[in-house]
C-alpha positions in Angstrom: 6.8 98.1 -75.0 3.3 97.2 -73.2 2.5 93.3 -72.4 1.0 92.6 -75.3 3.2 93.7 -77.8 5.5 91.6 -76.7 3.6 88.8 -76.3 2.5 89.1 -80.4 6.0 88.9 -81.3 6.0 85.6 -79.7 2.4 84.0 -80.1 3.9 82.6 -83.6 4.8 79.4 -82.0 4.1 77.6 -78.4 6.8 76.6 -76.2 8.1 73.3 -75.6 10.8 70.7 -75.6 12.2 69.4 -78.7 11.6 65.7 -79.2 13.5 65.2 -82.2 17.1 65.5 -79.7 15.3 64.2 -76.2 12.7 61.8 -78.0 11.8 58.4 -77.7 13.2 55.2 -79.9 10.6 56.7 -82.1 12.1 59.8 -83.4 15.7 59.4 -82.1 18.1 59.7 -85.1 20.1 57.1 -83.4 18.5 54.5 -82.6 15.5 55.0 -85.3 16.6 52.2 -88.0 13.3 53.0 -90.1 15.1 56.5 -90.3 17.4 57.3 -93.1 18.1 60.3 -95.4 20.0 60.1 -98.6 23.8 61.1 -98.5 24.1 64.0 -101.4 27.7 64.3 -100.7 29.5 60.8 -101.2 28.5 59.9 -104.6 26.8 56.7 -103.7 23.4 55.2 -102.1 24.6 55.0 -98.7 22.2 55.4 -95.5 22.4 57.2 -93.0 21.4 58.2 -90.2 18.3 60.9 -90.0 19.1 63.2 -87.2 17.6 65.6 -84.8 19.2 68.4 -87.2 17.6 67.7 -90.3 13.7 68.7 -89.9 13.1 72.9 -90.4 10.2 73.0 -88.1 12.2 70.1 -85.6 8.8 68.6 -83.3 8.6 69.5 -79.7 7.6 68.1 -76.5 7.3 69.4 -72.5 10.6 68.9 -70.7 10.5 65.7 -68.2 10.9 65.6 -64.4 14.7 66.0 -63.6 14.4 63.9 -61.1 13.4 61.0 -62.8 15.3 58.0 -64.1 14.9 56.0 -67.6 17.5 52.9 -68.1 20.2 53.5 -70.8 18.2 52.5 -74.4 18.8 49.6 -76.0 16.8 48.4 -78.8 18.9 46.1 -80.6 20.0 48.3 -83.7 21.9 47.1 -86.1 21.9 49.5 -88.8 25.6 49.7 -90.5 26.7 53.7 -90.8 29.3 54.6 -93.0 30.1 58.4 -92.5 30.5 59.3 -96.3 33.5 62.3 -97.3 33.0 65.8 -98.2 33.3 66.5 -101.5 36.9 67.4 -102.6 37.8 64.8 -99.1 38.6 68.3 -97.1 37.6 70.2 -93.7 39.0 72.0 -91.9 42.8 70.5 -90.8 44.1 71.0 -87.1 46.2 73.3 -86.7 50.0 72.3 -85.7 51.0 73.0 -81.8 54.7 72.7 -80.7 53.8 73.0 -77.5 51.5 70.5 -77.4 54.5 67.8 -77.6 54.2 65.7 -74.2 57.5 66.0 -71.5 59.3 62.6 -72.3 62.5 62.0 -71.9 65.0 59.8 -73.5 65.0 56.9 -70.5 60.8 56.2 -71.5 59.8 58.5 -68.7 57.3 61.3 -68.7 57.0 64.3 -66.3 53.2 64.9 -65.3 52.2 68.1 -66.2 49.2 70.2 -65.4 46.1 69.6 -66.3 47.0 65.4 -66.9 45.0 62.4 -66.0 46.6 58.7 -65.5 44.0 58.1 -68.3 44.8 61.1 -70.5 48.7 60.1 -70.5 48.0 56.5 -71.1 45.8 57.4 -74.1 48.7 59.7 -76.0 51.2 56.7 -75.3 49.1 54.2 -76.6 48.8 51.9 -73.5 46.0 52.0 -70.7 45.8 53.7 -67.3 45.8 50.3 -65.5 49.1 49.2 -66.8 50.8 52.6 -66.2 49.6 52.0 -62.5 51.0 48.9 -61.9 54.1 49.9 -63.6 54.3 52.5 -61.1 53.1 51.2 -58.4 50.2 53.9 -58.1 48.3 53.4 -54.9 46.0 56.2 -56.0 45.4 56.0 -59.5 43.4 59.1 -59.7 46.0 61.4 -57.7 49.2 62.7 -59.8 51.1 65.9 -59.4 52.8 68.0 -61.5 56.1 67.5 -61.9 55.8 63.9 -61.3 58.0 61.4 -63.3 56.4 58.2 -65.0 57.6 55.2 -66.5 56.4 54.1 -69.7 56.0 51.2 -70.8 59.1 50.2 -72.8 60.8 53.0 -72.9 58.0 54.0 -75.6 57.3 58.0 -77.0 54.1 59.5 -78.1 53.4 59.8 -81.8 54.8 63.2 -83.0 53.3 65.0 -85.5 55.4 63.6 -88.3 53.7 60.2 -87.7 56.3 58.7 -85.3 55.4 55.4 -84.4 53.6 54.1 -81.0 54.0 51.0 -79.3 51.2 48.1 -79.5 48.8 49.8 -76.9 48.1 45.6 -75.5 50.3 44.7 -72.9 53.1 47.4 -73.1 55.9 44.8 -73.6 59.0 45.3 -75.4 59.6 43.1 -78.5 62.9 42.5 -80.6 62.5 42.4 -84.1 65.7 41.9 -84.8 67.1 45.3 -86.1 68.6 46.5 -82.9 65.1 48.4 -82.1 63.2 47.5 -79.1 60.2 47.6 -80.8 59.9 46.7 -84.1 58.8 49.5 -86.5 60.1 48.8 -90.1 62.0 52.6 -89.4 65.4 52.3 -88.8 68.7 51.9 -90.8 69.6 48.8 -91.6 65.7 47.4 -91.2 65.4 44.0 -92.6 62.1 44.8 -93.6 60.3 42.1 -91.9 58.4 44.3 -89.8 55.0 45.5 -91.4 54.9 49.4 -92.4 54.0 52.0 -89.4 49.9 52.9 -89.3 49.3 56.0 -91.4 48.6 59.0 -89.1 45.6 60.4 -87.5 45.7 63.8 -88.1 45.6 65.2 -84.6 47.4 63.2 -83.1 49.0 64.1 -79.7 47.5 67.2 -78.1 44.4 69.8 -79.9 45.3 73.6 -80.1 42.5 73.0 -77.4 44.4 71.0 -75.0 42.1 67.9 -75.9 44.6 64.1 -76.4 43.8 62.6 -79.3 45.0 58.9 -80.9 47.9 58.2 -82.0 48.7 56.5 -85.1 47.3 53.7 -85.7 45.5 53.5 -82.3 42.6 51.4 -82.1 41.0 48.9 -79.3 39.1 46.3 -80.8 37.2 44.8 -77.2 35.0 47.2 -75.1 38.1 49.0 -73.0 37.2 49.2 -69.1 35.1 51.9 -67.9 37.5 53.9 -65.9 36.9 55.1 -62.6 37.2 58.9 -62.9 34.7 60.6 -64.9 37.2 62.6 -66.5 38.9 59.9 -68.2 35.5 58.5 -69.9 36.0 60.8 -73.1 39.8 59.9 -73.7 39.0 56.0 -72.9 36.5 55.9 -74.9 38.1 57.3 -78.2 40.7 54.5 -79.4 37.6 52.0 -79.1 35.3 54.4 -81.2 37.8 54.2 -84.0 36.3 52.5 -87.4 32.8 52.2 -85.9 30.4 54.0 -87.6 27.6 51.7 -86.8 24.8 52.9 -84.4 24.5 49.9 -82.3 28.3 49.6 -82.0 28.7 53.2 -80.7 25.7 51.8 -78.2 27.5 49.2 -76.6 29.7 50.9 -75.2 27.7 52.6 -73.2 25.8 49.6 -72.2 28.8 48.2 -71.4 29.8 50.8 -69.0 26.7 50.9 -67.1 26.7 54.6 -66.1 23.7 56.0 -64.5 20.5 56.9 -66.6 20.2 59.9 -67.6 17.0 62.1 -66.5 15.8 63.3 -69.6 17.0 62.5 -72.9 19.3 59.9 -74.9 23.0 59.3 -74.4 24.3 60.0 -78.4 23.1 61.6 -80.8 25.0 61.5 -84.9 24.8 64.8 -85.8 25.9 66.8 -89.5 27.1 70.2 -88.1 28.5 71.0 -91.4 25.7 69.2 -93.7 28.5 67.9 -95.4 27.7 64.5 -95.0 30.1 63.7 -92.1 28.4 63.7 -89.5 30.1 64.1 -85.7 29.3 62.2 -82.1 27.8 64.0 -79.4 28.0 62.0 -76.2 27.1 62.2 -72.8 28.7 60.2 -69.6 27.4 60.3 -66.8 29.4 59.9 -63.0 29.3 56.1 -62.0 30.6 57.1 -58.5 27.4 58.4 -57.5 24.9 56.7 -55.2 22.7 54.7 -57.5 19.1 56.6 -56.4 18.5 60.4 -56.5 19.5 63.0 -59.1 22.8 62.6 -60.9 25.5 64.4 -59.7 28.2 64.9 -62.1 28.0 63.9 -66.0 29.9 65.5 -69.2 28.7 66.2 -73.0 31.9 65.6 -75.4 32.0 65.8 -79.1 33.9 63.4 -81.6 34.4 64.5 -84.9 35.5 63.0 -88.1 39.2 63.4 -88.8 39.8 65.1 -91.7 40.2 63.1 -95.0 39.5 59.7 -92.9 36.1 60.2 -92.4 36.2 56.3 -90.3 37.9 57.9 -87.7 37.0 59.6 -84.9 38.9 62.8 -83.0 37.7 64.6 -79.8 36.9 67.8 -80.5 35.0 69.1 -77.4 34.7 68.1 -73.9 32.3 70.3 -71.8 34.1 69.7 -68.2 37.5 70.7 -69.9 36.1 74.2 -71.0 33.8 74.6 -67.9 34.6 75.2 -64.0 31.4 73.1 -63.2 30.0 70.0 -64.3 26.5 70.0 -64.6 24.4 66.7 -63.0 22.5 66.3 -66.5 22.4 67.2 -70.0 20.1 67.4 -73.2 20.8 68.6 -76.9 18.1 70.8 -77.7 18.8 70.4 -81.4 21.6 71.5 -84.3 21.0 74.7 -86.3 22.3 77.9 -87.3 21.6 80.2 -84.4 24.7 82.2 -84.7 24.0 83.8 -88.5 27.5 82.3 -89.7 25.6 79.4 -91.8 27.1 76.4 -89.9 24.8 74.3 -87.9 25.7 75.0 -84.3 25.1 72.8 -81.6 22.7 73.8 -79.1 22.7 72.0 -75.5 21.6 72.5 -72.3 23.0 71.7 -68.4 21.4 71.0 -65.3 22.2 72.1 -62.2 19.9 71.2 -59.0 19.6 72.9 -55.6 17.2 72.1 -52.6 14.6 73.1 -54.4 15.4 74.6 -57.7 17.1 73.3 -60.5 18.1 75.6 -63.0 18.8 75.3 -66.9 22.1 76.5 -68.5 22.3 76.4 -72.4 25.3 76.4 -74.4 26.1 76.5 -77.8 28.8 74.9 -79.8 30.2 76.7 -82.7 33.2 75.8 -85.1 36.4 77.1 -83.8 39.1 75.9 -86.2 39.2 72.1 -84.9 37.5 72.6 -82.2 34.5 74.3 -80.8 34.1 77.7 -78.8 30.3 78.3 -76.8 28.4 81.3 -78.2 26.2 82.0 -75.4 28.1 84.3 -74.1 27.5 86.0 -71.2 26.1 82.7 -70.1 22.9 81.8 -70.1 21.1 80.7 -67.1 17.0 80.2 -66.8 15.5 78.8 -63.5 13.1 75.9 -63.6 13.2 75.9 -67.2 10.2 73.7 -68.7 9.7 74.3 -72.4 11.8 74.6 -75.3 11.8 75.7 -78.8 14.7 75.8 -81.4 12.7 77.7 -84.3 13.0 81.0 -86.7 10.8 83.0 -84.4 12.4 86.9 -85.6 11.7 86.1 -89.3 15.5 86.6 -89.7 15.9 82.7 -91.5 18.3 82.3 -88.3 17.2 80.5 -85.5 16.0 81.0 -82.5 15.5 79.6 -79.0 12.4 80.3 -76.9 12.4 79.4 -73.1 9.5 79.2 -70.9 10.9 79.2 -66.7 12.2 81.4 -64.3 10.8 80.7 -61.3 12.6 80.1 -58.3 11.0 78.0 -55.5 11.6 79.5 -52.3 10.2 82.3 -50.1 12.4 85.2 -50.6 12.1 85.2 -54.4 8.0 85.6 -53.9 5.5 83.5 -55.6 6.5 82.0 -58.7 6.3 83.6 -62.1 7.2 81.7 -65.3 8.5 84.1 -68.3 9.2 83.6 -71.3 12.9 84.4 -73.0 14.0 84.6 -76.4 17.3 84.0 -77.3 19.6 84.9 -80.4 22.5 85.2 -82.4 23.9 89.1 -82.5 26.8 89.4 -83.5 28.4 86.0 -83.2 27.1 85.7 -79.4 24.1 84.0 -78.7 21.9 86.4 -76.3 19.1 87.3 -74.6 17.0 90.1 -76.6 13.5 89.5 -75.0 11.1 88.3 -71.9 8.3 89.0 -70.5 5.9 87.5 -67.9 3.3 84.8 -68.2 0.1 84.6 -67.0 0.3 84.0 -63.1 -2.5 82.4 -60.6 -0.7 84.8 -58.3 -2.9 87.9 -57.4 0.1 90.2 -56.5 1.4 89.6 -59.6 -1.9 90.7 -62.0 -1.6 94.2 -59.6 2.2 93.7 -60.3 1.2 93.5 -64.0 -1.2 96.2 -63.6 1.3 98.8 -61.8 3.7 98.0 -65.4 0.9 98.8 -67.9 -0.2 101.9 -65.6 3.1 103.4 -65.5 3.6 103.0 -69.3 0.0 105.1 -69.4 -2.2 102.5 -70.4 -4.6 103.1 -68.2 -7.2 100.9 -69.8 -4.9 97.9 -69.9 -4.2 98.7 -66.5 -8.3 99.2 -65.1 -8.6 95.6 -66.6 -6.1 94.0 -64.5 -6.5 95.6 -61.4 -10.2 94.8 -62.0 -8.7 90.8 -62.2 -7.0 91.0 -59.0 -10.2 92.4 -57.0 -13.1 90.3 -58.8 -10.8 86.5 -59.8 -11.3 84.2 -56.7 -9.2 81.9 -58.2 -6.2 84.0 -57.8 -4.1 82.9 -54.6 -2.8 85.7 -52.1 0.5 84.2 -51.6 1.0 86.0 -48.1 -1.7 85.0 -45.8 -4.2 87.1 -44.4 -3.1 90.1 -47.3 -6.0 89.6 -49.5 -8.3 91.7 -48.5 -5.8 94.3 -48.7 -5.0 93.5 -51.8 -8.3 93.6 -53.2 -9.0 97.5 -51.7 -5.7 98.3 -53.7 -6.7 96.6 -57.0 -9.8 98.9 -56.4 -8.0 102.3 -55.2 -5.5 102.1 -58.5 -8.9 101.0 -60.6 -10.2 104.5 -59.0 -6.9 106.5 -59.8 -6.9 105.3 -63.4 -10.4 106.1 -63.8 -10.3 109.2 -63.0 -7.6 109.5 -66.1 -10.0 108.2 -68.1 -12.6 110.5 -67.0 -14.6 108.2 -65.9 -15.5 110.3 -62.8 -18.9 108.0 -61.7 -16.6 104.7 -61.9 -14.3 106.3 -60.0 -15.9 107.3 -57.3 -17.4 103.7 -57.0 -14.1 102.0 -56.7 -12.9 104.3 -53.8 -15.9 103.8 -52.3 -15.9 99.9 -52.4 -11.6 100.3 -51.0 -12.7 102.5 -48.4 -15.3 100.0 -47.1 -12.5 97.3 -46.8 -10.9 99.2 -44.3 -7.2 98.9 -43.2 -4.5 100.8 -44.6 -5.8 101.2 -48.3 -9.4 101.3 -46.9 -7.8 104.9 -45.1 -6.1 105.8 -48.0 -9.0 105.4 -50.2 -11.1 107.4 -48.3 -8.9 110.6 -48.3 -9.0 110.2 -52.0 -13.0 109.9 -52.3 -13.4 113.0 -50.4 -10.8 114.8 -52.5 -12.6 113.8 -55.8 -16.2 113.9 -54.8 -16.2 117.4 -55.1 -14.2 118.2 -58.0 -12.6 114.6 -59.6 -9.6 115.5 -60.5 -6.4 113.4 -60.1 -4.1 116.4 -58.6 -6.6 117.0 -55.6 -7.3 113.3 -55.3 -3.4 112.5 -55.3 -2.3 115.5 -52.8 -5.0 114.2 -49.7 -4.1 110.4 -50.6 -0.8 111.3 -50.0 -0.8 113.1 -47.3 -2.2 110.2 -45.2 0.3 108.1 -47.0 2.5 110.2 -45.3 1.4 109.1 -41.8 1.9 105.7 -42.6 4.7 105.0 -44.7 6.7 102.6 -42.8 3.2 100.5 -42.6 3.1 100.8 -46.6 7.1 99.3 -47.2 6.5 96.6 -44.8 3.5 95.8 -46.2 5.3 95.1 -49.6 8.4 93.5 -48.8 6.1 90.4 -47.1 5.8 89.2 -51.0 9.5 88.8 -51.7 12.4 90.4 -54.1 11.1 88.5 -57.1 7.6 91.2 -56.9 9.2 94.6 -58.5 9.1 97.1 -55.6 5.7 99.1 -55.3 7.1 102.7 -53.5 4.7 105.2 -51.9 5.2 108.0 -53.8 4.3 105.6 -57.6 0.7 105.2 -55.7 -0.5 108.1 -56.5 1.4 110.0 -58.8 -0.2 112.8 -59.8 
């Protein structure tokens, strides 16, 4: 399809980045307390939240510099949330896992297995990875191996998934109740009854289908618990405290409290609808405190809470991006939550940072329902170089949408002088793929006679004179390679000359070889052979043979000349200059 074709298809929107998830105080549906939508599902007046999802045509902004640093936000919102139910009460219920039953043993022990955290372990047995440290007299908190045997704190098991009880996660001490128990539960034969009745059940309690720990009965901190020191524990840690708070400024101080490292570009929660159901999920991002405190981040995570099922107060982890990835990106940013799969759930639509030397490059992922869980879409994965400008939009007419992606250029000498593109991404067939891109305009003059060389091959000759005439006439082009304009310019105007002469523009042509030939060089030589071909007779077959045959002579001269410009510049081979 020429240029320009593809470029229509595209000119129904420009591209940037989408404010309404990497905004300001002003528009974030977080932090925003002017911002409130009306709840159509609970059967009451209760406000909530406006968030990034809601908007059809979501506002846009240019992406900021990755290397900059904001401090976390905090503007003192105090907006109570209450996350209403479904109607009917129901989503989708986690599936049962008998595997997913952690090793203990009947002593209170428990064998590490793989895959575990101290954090992780201390979360499904209700106490905290400090006291199962000093109970074991951990030198190095953060280094367990499989197969290694814990002690728990009094003798205690993890919740079961017939809502077996968990000890108080406080101090981890053992209390008579006077039953003949340990702890007292209000469970056995013979209770006296003087204990109060077990917590009901989180559903999902114990391990996810996924892998992913999630509370206990019952399980609930109600001070800020200690950041931990791994980033891999944040997400787990963080859950028990998260449990009952539904208020925007509560979900805030935690990560005040923490004092992780800003992020570069956007905000660190976001209270999203993914169903538009009214319950609306946590999507939260930690960033590495272990880092040095200047410079780029270097490791951070995206994780998503959901609401339990039928308790829509509580809070279960649902995804955690370092869990399903190999690498952790060093920042990330929710583009915004939409259907871009065709399945009519909103999806969530993010994107990761990874930085080199010199090039930092964009990966995008997006989250869609997997039973209790979610599974990324954008698959095979999708990765765009310097990405600067986003859209999330219906740009196919399809009522699904769309991302559009301005970037692509890599900073460094072998990839040639930069050239943005512009992709288009989108759902086909329950992926979320590429199906389109195409080059921007460039201030690069080998890449309008790069441009040129496309349109002439696709026999458009005319689009093709009108380029080549850019390259040879534009001073504000750069030449990239030093000392290779002038070279350039007697090629813009030898390929001007060729198409001509398919145009049957004879006099033109004639002019243009004549002008290359003046130039001198290798396409000064080359031209000449092909004015004195089509002076007497212009035709393109007797102007092609004597061009080529003193292309012959110089071949090697020709490759080496277009390698200088780099593997990004689509190879230019002797026998496509003159092909007739």
């Amino acid at each position: 399809m020429p240029r320009r074709g593809l470029i229509s298809l595209l000119l129904v929107s420009a591209f940037a980045l989408i404010a309404a998830a990497c905004g300001g105080a002003e528009d974030d549906p977080v932090l925003n307390e002017d911002a409130t939508v009306e709840s159509q599902d609970s059967g009451d007046d209760r406000d909530l939240p406006a968030t990034e999802d809601q908007p059809t045509s979501p506002t846009v902004r240019d992406v900021p510099d990755t290397n900059a640093t904001t401090e976390p936000a905090d503007d003192g919102a105090t907006t109570e949330v209450e996350r209403p139910s479904a109607p009917g009460g129901t989503t989708v219920q986690p599936a049962t896992d008998a595997t997913t039953t952690p090793a203990t043993t009947a002593d209170g022990t428990y064998t590490v297995q793989a895959g575990d955290t101290l954090g992780n372990i201390a979360f499904r047995f209700g106490t905290t990875a400090a006291v199962l440290a000093d109970l074991n007299a951990l030198t190095n908190p953060d280094s367990l191996t499989i197969g290694q045997v814990l002690v728990l704190p009094g003798g205690q098991a993890p919740a079961d998934e017939e809502g077996a009880t968990v000890a108080d996660p406080g101090d981890g001490d053992a209390t008579d109740d006077g039953d003949g128990d340990a702890v007292g539960d209000g469970n056995d034969a013979g209770d006296t009854g003087d204990d109060p009745p077990p917590a009901p059940p989180i559903a999902g309690a114990g391990l996810s289908p996924g892998g992913i720990p999630q509370p206990g009965p019952g399980i609930t901190f109600d001070a800020l618990p200690t950041r931990p020191t791994a980033l891999s524990d944040f997400a787990t840690t963080a859950l028990p405290w998260l449990q009952d708070r539904t208020s925007p400024s509560e979900i805030q101080d935690l990560f005040i409290d923490w004092s992780m490292p800003p992020l570069a570009q956007g905000d660190r929660f976001f209270l999203v609808d993914t169903d538009a159901d009214g319950l609306f999920s946590l999507v939260a991002i930690f960033t590495d405190p272990n880092q040095p405190q200047r410079g780029p981040l270097t490791d951070a995570n995206i994780v998503v809470y959901d609401p339990v099922p039928d308790q829509p107060t509580r809070w279960r982890q649902a995804y955690d991006h370092n869990l399903a990835n190999p690498l952790a990106g060093q920042d990330y940013f929710v583009l915004g939550v939409d259907d871009v799969t065709g399945d009519g759930q909103r999806d969530i639509t993010y994107a990761e940072v990874f930085c080199g030397a010199s090039t930092c490059t964009t990966v995008v992922h997006v989250l869609v329902r997997n039973g209790d869980g979610y599974r990324d879409a954008a698959t095979p994965r999708i990765e765009i170089a310097t990405a600067t400008t986003f859209e999330l939009a219906d740009l196919t007419g399809d009522g699904v949408a769309d991302l559009a992606v301005e970037g692509g250029t890599f900073a460094s000498v072998g990839a040639g002088p930069p050239r943005p593109f512009e992709f288009l991404y989108s759902g086909v067939g329950g992926n979320f793929i590429e199906i389109l891109r195409f080059g921007l305009p460039t201030t690069f003059q080998i890449w309008v006679i790069a441009d040129a060389n496309s349109a002439f091959n696709a026999g458009d000759y005319a689009a093709a004179l009108a380029a080549y005439t850019q390259a040879a006439t534009d001073g504000s082009l750069d030449a990239f390679v030093p000392g290779a304009g002038p070279e350039l310019v007697a090629l813009a105007q030898l390929r001007s000359a060729i198409a001509q002469v398919q145009l049957a523009d004879p006099t033109s042509a004639a002019a243009s070889a004549q002008a290359a030939s003046a130039a001198g060089g290798l396409m000064g030589e080359l031209a000449s052979a092909y004015l004195g071909a089509i002076i007497a007779q212009p035709d393109a077959t007797l102007g092609c043979a004597a061009l080529n045959d003193a292309l012959a002579l110089r071949v090697g001269e020709w490759d080496a000349f277009w390698e200088q410009f780099g593997f990004g510049i689509p190879a230019f081979r002797a026998e496509q200059l003159c092909p007739f």
